[in-house]
TIDO-194559 format. One record per residue (C-alpha): x negated, y negated, z; residue in three letters. Coordinates in steps of 0.001 Angstrom, whole numbers, padded with zeros to 6 digits, always signed. Last residue first. Example, Ala and Ser with C-alpha at 12.3 -4.5 7.8 and 13.67 -1.06 7.14 Angstrom:
TIDO-194559
-013670+001060+007140Ser -012300+004500+007800Ala 
END
This chain:
TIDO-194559
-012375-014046+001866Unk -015340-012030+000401Unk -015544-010775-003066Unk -017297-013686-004607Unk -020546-012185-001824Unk -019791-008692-002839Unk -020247-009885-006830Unk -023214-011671-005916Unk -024958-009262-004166Unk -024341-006765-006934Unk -025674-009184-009342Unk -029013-009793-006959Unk -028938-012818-005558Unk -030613-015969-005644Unk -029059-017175-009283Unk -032029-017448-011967Unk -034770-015363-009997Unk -031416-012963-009147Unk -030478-012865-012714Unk -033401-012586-014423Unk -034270-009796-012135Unk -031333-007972-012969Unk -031252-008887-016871Unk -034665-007308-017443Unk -033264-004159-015056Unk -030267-004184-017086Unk -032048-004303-020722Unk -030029-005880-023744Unk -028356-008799-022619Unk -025355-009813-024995Unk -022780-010402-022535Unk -021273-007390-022476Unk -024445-005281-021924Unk -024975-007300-018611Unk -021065-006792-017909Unk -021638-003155-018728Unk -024502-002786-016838Unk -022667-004693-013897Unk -020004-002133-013939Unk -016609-002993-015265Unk -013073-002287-013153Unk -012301-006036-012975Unk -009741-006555-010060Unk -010223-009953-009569Unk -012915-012132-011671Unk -016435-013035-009825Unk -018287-010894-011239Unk -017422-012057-014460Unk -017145-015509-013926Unk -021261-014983-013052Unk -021745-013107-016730Unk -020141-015937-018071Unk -022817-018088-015809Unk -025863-015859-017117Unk -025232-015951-021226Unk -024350-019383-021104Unk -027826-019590-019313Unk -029543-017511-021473Unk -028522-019058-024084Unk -029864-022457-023239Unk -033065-021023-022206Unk -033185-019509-025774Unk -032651-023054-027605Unk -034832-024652-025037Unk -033824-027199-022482Unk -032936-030353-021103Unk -032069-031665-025015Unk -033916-033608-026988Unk -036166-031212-027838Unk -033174-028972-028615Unk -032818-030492-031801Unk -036880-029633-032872Unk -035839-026107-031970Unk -033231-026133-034560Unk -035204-027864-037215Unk -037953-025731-036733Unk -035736-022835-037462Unk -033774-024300-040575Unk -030204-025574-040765Unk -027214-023851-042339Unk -025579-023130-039317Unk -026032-019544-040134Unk -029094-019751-040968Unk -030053-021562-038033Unk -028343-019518-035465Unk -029602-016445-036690Unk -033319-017730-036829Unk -032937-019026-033418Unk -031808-015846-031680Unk -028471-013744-031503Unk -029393-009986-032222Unk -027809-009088-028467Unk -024624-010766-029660Unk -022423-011667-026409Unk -023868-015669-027405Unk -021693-015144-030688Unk -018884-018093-030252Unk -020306-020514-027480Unk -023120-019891-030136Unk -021735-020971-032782Unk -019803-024193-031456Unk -023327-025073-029610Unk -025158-024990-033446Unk -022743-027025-034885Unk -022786-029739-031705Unk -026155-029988-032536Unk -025555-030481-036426Unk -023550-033356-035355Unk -025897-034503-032923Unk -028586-034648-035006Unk -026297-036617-037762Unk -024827-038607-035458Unk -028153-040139-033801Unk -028662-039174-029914Unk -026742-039677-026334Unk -023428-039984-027153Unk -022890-040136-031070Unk -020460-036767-031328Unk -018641-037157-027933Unk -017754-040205-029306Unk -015257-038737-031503Unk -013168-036957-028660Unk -012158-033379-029865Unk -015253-032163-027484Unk -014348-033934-024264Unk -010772-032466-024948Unk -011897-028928-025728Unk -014587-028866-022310Unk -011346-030436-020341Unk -009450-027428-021473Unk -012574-024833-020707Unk -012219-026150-016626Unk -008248-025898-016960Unk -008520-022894-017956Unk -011184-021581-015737Unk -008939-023558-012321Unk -005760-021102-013936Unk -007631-017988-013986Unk -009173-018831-010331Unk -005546-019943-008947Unk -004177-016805-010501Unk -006127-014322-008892Unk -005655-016170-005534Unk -002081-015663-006532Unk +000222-018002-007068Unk +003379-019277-005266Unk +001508-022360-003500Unk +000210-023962-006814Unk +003408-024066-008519Unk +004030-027307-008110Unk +000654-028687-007809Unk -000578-026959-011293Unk +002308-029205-012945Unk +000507-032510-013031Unk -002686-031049-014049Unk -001127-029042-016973Unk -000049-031956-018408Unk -003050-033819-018337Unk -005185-030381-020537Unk -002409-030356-022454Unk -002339-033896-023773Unk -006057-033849-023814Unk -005685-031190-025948Unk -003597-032829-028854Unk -001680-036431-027032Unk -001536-038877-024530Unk -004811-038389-022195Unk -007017-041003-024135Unk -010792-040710-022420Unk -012153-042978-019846Unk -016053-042054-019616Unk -017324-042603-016291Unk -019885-039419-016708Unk -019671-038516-019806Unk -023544-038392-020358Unk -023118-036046-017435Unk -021902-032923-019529Unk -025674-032611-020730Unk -024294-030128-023599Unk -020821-029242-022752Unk -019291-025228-022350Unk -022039-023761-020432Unk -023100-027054-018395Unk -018789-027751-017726Unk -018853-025955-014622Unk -022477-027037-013861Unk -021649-030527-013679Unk -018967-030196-010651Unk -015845-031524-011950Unk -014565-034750-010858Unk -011381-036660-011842Unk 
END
């Protein structure tokens, strides 16, 4: 199966250190995640474009769980401990990025690690802790825009999401994306 890397770059660190990587499909999320792939076809024709985009984010955040309840997710790529503690610091904040206060001296303590601990983990990583957040922070703010029917206004996306100033946010977004968030939201909207 492919998925584009940057579906899974919010929800996976470096997703394409799995790349090739057979996983077992049998049982917990995995399970799920197979099962729903063989029904999706079925139904596929009587569902909504709505639907289809609420059912392809499922199944896109399902094959994040099962890549992550895999053991060797844990050791791929760096020593277990540092990835352990990495993958401790990802859960949290996939959890709290919509927190404006969230920084690295939150995440730390409340991982239970310390600050230059934190930042030396990202080292290893493509980016830096806040870089990292601000692009969870930026692509759920994209799904956003891009969801049917949603009756929010970008500021309240923008404040949803945990940024704090719309014009910072604005021009973060379009240096970051190409488009201005009202751009991009007309541009999703179109057939």
């Amino acid at each position: 199966m492919k998925v584009e890397a940057s579906a899974l770059g919010g929800r996976i660190r470096a997703p394409d250190r799995f790349c090739g990587m057979q996983f077992n499909a049998h049982g917990g999320i995995s399970g799920l995640f197979v099962d729903m792939l063989h029904h999706i076809p079925q139904r596929f024709e009587a569902m909504s474009e709505e639907a289809r985009e609420a059912v392809g984010l499922q199944l896109v955040d399902l094959l994040a769980l099962s890549i992550h309840s895999d053991d060797r997710t844990l050791t791929s790529g760096t020593s277990s401990v540092r990835a352990a503690h990495l993958s401790r610091v990802e859960h949290f904040v996939r959890a709290n990025f919509h927190r404006r206060e969230l920084d690295p001296d939150l995440a730390a303590r409340c991982c239970g690690i310390s600050v230059r601990y934190l930042h030396e983990l990202f080292r290893d990583t493509e980016r830096t802790f806040g870089q990292w957040v601000r692009d969870l922070r930026i692509e759920a703010v994209k799904a956003d825009l891009r969801a049917k029917g949603t009756k929010l206004s970008i500021a309240e996306i923008c404040f949803r999401r945990g940024f704090g100033d719309v014009a910072h946010f604005s021009r973060l977004f379009k240096q970051q994306v190409g488009y201005s968030p009202g751009e991009y939201r007309r541009q999703s909207v179109l057939p």
